[in-house]
C-alpha positions in Angstrom: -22.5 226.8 86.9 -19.1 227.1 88.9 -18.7 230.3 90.6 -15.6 231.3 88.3 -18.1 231.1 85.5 -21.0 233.4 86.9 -17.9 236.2 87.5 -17.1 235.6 84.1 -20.6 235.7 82.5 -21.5 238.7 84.5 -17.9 240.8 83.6 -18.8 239.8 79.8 -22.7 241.4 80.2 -21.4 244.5 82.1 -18.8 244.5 78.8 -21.4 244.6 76.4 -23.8 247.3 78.5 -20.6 249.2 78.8 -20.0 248.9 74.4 -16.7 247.6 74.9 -16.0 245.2 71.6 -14.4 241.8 73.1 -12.2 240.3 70.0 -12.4 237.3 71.6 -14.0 236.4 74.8 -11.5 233.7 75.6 -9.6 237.1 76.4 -11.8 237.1 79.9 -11.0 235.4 82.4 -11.4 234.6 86.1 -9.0 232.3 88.0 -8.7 231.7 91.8 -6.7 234.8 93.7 -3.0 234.0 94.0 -2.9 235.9 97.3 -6.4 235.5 99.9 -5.4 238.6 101.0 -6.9 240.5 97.9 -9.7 237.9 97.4 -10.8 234.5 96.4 -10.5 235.2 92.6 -9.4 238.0 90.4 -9.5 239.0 86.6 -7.0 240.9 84.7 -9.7 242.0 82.2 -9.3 245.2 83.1 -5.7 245.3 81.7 -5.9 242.5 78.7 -9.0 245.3 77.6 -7.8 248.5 79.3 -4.8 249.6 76.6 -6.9 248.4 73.7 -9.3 251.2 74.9 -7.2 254.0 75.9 -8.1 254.0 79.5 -6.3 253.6 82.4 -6.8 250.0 83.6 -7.4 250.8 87.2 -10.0 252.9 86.6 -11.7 250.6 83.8 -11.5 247.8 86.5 -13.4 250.0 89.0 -16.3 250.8 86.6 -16.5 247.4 85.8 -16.6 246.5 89.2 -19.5 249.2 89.7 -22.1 247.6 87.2 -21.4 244.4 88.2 -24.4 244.1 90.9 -23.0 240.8 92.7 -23.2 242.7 96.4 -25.9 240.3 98.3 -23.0 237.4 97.4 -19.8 238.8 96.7 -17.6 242.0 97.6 -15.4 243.5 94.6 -12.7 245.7 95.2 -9.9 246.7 93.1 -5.9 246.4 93.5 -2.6 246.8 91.8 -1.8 247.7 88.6 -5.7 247.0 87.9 -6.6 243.7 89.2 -10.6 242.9 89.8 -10.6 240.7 93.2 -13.6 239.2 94.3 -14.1 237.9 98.0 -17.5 235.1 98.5 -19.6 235.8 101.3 -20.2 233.2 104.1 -23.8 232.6 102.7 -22.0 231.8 98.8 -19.5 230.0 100.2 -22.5 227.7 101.8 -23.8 227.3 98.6 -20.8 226.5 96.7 -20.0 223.7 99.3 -24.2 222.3 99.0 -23.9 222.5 95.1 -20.7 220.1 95.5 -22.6 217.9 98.4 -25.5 217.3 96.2 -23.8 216.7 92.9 -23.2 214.0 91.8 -19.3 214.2 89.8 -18.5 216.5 92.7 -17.8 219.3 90.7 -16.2 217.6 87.7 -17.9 218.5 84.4 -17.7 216.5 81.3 -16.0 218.0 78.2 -17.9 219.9 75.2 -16.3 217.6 72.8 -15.1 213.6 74.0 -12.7 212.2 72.2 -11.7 208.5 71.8 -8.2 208.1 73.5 -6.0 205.4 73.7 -3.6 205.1 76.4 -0.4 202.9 75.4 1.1 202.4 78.5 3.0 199.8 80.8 4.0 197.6 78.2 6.6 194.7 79.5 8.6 192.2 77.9 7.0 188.6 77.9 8.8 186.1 79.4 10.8 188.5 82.1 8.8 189.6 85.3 8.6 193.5 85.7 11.0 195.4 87.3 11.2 199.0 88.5 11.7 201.0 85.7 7.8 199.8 84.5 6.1 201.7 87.8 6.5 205.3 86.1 4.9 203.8 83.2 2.2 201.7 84.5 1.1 204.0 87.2 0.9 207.3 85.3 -0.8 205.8 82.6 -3.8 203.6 84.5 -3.9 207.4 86.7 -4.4 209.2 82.9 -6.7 206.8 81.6 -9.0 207.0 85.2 -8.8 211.0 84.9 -9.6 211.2 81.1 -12.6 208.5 81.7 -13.7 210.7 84.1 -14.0 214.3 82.3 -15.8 211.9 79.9 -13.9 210.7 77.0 -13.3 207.4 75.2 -10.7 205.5 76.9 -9.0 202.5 75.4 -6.3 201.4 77.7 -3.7 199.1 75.7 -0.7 196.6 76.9 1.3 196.6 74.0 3.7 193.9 75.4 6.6 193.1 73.9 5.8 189.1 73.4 7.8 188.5 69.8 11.3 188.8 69.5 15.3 187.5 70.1 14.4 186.7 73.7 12.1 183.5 72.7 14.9 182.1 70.6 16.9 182.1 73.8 14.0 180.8 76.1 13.3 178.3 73.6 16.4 176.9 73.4 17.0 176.6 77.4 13.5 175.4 77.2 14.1 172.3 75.5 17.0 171.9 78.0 15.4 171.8 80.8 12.4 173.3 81.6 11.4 173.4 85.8 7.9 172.5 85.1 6.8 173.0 88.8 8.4 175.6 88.9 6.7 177.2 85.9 3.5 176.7 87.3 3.9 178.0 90.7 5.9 181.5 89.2 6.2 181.4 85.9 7.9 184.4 85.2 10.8 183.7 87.5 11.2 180.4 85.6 11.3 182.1 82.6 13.7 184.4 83.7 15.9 181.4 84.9 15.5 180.0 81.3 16.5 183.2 79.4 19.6 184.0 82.0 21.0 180.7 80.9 20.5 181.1 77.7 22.1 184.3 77.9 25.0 183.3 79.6 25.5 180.2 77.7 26.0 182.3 74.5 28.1 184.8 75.9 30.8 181.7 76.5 30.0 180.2 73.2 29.4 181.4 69.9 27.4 178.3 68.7 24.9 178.5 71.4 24.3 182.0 70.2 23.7 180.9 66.5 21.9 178.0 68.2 19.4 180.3 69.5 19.0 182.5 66.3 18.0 179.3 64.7 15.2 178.3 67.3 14.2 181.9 67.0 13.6 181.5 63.2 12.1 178.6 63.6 9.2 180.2 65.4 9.1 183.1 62.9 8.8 180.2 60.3 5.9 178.8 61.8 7.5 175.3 63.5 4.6 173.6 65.3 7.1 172.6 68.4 8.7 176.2 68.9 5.1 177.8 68.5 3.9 175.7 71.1 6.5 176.9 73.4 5.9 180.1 72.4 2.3 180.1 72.9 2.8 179.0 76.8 5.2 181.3 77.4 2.6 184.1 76.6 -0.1 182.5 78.0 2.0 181.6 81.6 3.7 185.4 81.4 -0.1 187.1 81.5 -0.4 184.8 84.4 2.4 186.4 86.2 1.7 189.4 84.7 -2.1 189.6 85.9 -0.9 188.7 89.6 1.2 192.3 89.8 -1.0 194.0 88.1 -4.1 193.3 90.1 -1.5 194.2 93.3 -1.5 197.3 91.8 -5.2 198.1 91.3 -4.5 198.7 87.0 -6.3 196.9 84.2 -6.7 196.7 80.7 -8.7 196.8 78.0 -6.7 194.9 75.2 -3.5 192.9 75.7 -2.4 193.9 71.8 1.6 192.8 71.9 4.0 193.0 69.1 2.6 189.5 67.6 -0.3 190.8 67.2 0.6 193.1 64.0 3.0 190.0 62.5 1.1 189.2 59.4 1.2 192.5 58.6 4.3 194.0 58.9 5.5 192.7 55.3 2.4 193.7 53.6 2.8 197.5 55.6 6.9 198.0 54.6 5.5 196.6 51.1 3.2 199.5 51.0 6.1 202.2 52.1 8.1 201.5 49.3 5.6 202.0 46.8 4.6 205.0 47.8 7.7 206.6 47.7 7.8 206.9 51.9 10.7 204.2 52.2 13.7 203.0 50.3 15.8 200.6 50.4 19.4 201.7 51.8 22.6 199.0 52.6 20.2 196.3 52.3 17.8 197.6 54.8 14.5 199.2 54.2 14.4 202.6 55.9 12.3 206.3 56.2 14.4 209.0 55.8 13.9 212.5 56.0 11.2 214.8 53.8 13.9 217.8 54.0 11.0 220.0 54.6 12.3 221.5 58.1 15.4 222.5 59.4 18.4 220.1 60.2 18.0 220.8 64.0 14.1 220.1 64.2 14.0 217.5 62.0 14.1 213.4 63.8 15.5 212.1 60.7 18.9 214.0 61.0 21.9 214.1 63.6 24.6 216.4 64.3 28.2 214.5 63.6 31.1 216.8 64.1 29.4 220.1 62.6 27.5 218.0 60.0 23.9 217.0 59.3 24.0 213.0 59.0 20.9 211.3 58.4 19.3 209.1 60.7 16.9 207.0 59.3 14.1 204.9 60.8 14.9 201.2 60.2 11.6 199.3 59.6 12.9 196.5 57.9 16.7 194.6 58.7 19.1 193.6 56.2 18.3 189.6 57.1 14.4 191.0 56.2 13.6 190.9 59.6 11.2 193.7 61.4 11.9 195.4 64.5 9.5 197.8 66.9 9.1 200.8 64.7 7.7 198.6 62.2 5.3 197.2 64.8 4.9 200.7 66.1 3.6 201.8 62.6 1.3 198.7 62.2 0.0 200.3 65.6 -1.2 203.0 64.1 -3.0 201.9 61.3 -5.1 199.6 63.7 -5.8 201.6 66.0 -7.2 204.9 63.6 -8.7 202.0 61.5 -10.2 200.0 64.1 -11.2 202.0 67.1 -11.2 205.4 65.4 -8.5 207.1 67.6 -8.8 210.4 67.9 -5.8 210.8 70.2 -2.8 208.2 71.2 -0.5 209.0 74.5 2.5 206.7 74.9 3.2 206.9 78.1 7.0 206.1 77.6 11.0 206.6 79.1 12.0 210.0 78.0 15.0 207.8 76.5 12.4 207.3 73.1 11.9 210.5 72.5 14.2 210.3 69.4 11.7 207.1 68.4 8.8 208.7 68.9 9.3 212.2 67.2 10.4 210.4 63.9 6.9 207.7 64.2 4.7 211.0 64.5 6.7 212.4 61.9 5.7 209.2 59.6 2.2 209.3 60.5 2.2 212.3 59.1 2.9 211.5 56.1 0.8 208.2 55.9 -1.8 210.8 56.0 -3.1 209.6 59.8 -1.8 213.0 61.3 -5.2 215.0 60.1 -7.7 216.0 63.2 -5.6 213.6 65.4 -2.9 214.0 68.0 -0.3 212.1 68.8 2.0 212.4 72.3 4.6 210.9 73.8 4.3 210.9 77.7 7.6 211.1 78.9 8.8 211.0 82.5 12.0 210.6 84.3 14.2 208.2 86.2 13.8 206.3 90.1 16.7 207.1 92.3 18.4 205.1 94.5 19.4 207.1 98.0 23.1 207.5 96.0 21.5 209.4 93.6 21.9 207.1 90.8 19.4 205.2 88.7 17.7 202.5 91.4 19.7 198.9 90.9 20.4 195.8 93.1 23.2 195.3 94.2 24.7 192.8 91.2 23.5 195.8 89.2 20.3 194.9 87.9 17.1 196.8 88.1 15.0 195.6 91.2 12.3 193.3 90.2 8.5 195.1 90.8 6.8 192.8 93.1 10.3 193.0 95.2 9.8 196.7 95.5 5.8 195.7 96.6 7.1 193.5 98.9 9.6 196.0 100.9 7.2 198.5 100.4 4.9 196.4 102.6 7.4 195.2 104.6 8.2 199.0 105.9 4.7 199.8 105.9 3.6 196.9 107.8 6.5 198.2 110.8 4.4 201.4 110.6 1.1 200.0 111.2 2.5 197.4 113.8 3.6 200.8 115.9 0.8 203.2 115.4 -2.7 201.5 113.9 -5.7 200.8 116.3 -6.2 197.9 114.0 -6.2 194.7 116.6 -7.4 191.9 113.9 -4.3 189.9 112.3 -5.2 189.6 109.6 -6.9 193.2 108.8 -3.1 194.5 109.8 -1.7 192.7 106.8 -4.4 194.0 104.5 -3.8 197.5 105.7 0.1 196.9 105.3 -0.4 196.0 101.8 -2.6 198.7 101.2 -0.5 200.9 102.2 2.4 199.6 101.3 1.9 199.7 97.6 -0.2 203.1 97.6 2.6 204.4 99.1 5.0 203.8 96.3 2.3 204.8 93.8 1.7 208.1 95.2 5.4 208.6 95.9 5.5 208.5 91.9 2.2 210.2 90.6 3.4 213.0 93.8 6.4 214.1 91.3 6.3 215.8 88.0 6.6 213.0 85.2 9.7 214.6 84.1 11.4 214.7 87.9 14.0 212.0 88.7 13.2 211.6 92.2 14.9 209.3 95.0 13.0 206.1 96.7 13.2 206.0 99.6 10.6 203.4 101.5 10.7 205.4 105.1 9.8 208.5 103.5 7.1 207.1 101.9 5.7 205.2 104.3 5.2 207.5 107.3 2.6 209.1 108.5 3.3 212.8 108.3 4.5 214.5 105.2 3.7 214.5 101.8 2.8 211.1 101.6 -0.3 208.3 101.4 -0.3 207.4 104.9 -0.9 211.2 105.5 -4.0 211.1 102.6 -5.5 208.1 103.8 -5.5 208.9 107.4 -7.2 212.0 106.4 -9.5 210.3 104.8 -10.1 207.5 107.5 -10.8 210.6 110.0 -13.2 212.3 108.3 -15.4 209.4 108.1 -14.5 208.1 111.2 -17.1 210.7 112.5 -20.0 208.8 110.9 -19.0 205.4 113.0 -19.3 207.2 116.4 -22.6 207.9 115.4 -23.1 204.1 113.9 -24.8 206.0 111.4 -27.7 207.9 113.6 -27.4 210.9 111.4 -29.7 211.8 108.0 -27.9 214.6 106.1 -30.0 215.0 103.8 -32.3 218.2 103.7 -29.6 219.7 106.3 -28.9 223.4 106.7 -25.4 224.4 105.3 -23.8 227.6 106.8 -20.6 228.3 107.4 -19.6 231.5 109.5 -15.7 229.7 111.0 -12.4 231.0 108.7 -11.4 227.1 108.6 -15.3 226.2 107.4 -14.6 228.8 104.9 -11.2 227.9 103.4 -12.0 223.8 103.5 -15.2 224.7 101.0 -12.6 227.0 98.9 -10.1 224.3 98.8 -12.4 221.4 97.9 -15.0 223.5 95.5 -11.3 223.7 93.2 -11.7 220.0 92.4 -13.6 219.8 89.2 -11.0 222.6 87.8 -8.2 220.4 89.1 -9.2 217.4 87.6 -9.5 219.1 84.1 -6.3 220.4 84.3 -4.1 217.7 85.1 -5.0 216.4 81.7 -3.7 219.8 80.0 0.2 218.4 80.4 -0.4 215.0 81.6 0.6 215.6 85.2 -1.1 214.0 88.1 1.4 215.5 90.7 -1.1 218.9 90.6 -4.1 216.6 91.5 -1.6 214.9 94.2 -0.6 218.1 95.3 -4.1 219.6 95.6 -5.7 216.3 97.6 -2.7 217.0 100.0 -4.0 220.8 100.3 -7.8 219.4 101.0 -6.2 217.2 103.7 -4.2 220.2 105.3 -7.7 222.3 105.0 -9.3 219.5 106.5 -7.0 218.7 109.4 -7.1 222.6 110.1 -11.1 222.6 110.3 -10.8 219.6 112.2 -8.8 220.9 115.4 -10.3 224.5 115.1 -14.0 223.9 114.6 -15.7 220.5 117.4 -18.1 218.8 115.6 -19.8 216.2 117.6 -19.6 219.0 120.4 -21.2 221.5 118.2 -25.4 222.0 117.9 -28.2 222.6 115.7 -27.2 224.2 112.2 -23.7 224.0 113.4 -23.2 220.4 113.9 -24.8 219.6 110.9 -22.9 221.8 108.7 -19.6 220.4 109.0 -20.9 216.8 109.3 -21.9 217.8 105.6 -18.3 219.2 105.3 -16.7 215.9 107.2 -19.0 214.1 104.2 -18.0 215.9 101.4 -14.2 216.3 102.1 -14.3 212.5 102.5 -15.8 212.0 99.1 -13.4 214.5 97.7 -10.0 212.5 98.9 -11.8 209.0 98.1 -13.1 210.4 94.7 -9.7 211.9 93.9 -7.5 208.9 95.4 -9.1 206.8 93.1 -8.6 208.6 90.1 -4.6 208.3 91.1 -5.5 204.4 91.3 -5.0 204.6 95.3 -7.7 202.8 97.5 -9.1 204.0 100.8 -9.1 201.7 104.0 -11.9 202.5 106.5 -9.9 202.2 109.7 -6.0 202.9 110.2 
């Protein structure tokens, strides 16, 4: 049992000795002290309890402090407006930090209730290669998935990719053009891309090559054998190239389920709609209008238009009968309750559908898929260029992924040239790609999802800061402690105690962990577990210079090798979960 949980037990037992009636013990609480001056942790029982009972709250909070009978292992003292502070002993602490060292989650407890979760995240267009706007989504989602997975739920990670659509009419008719098949083989994606610019162009100086391309795109929805084909390799060549950034990038999957996976039954679904009275027909579209059950201004299916309430209707079928993504989006749905019993869904998605998204939950509502489930929409922001404007190239496109890999590597390899004891060749290149594309994923999962924030590849690449050189260097010192020794050391049975302010406050910093990982789940942010590894490794660094190790003796030495041991498990454990790997040597 975590410490904050004996403090809360005991403060509920003196309660009940005391017969003071708790409406609801959620009501008590103990969380870590915002100031150490006052203590390690605190309540505000005292006052949540105090008015209730007619007493004056410091005075309550002194009684209960009285009864608790926690002296051998804790001091309690009193403060404010009727705070409970609680301050560990040297000998707790010890055994806080040889509860963590032994365990085997390091703190992290599994939840009362798991849930089956899937994560619908990353999600590119087939046939076009990545570019930078997919690294919010792919990189908070694969760190979601990793955290939930860890606390112990369910995860089903899922790439809906958008494979099925106007793009292959245009690929397909460049294809039959002239298709670079050396070139598709060696990157298929940039082919692809080649194929689909030309098409593109081509029907922006002709009209017939744009109805050219309709036709070759219903074709394929008609089932032609040739355009099928085509169709088929480009899906098969774009997971290729797909696969190839993705592994760069440490994130997998569990199902590839695109947009042609749900085609047969799109018509069937809209069918359904209609007859139950969800959809109607309107202008020759099918559409889902309001329920007029809420107000105007929280309601997805209206819009404001000069001081009027318009509607604005979900499209799920086109006038020319064809479907779009909210029809996919809702055949989504259905499989995913029906066929791996969702209990929760998180699209981790551009704030940009957040229109979309409100009026689907609304809809699976009303199919009646809303009961004992939850559905959320995890939104972030935008990438920055250094102009403060949304990142582009130059000719104002967005910058392809791998590019942004490869000058991410690039900078970092400049680093590692200037300042790593690496001598190998080739281990300098593996440590500049490691580092290289951890730094841009920490430099993302380090902001709040909803923070526009600015790239900036020297920034992210140095050593000292907020970055992941800092982390993993933190992490490469701790255990580079264990290779002086080349491993001449058994921890195991050791004596823990800690009587150094820097033992102390590196034990209270990394016995938080288990309470940070829970919580970065509680919004969806994995900056607080970014921001908290970066506070172990300024805890750590502090302990480091302030209390000799391999110079110290006896009980000494071997309690902060145990703390070298376990901090190291800590920033490796908790990298991971942001999808960041460790090098041994830097």
């Amino acid at each position: 049992m975590m410490i904050v949980d004996q403090l809360r037990e005991r403060i509920l037992e003196v309660l009940r000795e005391l017969d003071v009636e708790v409406p609801n013990e959620g009501m008590v609480q103990v969380t870590g002290a915002r100031d150490l001056r006052f203590g390690d942790f605190q309540s505000n029982v005292a006052m949540v309890l105090g008015k209730r009972l007619g007493r004056v709250p410091l005075e309550f909070a002194g009684e209960v402090g009285e009864k608790m009978g926690v002296e051998d292992w804790c001091e309690v003292t009193t403060a404010g407006a009727g705070f409970l502070n609680f301050t560990l002993k040297p000998k707790a602490w010890a055994e806080v930090a040889r509860g963590q060292w032994e365990s085997d989650d390091l703190g992290v407890q599994q939840v009362g209730s798991a849930k089956t979760v899937v994560v619908d995240f990353s999600a590119p267009n087939v046939a076009k290669p990545m570019h930078v706007g997919h690294i919010r989504s792919t990189i908070i989602g694969e760190s979601l998935s990793r955290v939930a997975r860890k606390v112990g739920h369910r995860v089903i990670k899922d790439n809906h990719l958008g494979d099925w659509g106007t793009q292959f009419g245009m690929v397909t008719w460049a294809w039959k053009r002239g298709v670079d098949e050396e070139g598709l083989e060696k990157d298929p994606l940039q082919e692809l891309l080649r194929l689909y610019r030309e098409a593109s162009n081509a029907s922006k100086e002709d009209e017939g090559v744009k109805e050219e391309c309709r036709a070759e795109l219903v074709k394929l929805q008609q089932g032609d054998e040739e355009n099928t084909g085509i169709w088929e390799r480009c899906v098969e060549l774009s997971k290729r190239g797909l696969e190839r950034i993705y592994d760069r990038l440490g994130v997998g999957f569990d199902h590839w389920m695109g947009e042609s996976a749900y085609h047969d039954v799109l018509g069937p679904l809209v069918d359904r709609l209609l007859g139950e009275g969800l959809a109607r027909e309107s202008e020759g579209a099918v559409c889902v209008f309001s329920n007029g059950e809420g107000k105007p201004k929280n309601d997805p299916f209206k819009i404001n238009r000069d001081g009027e309430w318009e509607d604005f209707p979900m499209i799920i079928r086109k006038k020319d009968g064809a479907f779009n993504y909210a029809t996919t989006d809702l055949a989504t749905v259905e499989y995913r309750v029906r066929e791996w019993e969702a209990d929760e869904v998180w699209y981790v998605v551009d704030f940009r559908q957040g229109g979309h998204f409100s009026q689907l939950f609304d809809i699976t509502e009303r199919m009646g898929y809303g009961k004992g489930r939850k559905w959320v929409h995890v939104s972030f922001g935008t990438i920055l260029g250094k102009d403060g404007k949304p990142l582009k190239t130059r000719a104002g496109d967005l910058p392809q992924l791998e590019d942004v890999l490869d000058d991410a590597v690039k900078a970092a390899a400049v680093v590692v040239n200037e300042k790593s004891f690496v001598e190998d060749v080739e281990e300098r290149e593996r440590l500049a790609e490691l580092i290289g594309v951890n730094s841009v994923k920490f430099t993302e999962l380090s902001h709040h999802r909803m923070s526009d924030y600015l790239f900036d590849l020297e920034k992210m690449v140095s050593l000292e800061g907020d970055t992941a050189p800092y982390l993993l260097n933190s992490y490469v010192r701790s255990r580079s402690i264990f290779r002086k020794l080349d491993g001449n050391v058994d921890l195991d049975g050791g004596q823990l105690e800690l009587s150094e302010k820097a033992e102390i406050h590196l034990v209270r910093m990394l016995s938080g962990y288990g309470a940070q990982v829970h919580q970065v789940l509680d919004d969806f942010r994995p900056n607080l577990l970014a921001t908290y590894l970066l506070e172990v490794a300024r805890a750590f660094h502090s302990f480091y210079e302030a209390c000799p190790v391999l110079k110290s003796e006896g009980v000494t030495r071997m309690s902060r090798l145990i703390l070298c041991d376990l901090t190291s498990r800590v920033l490796k454990d908790g990298l991971n979960l942001l999808s960041i790997e460790v090098p041994e040597r830097m």
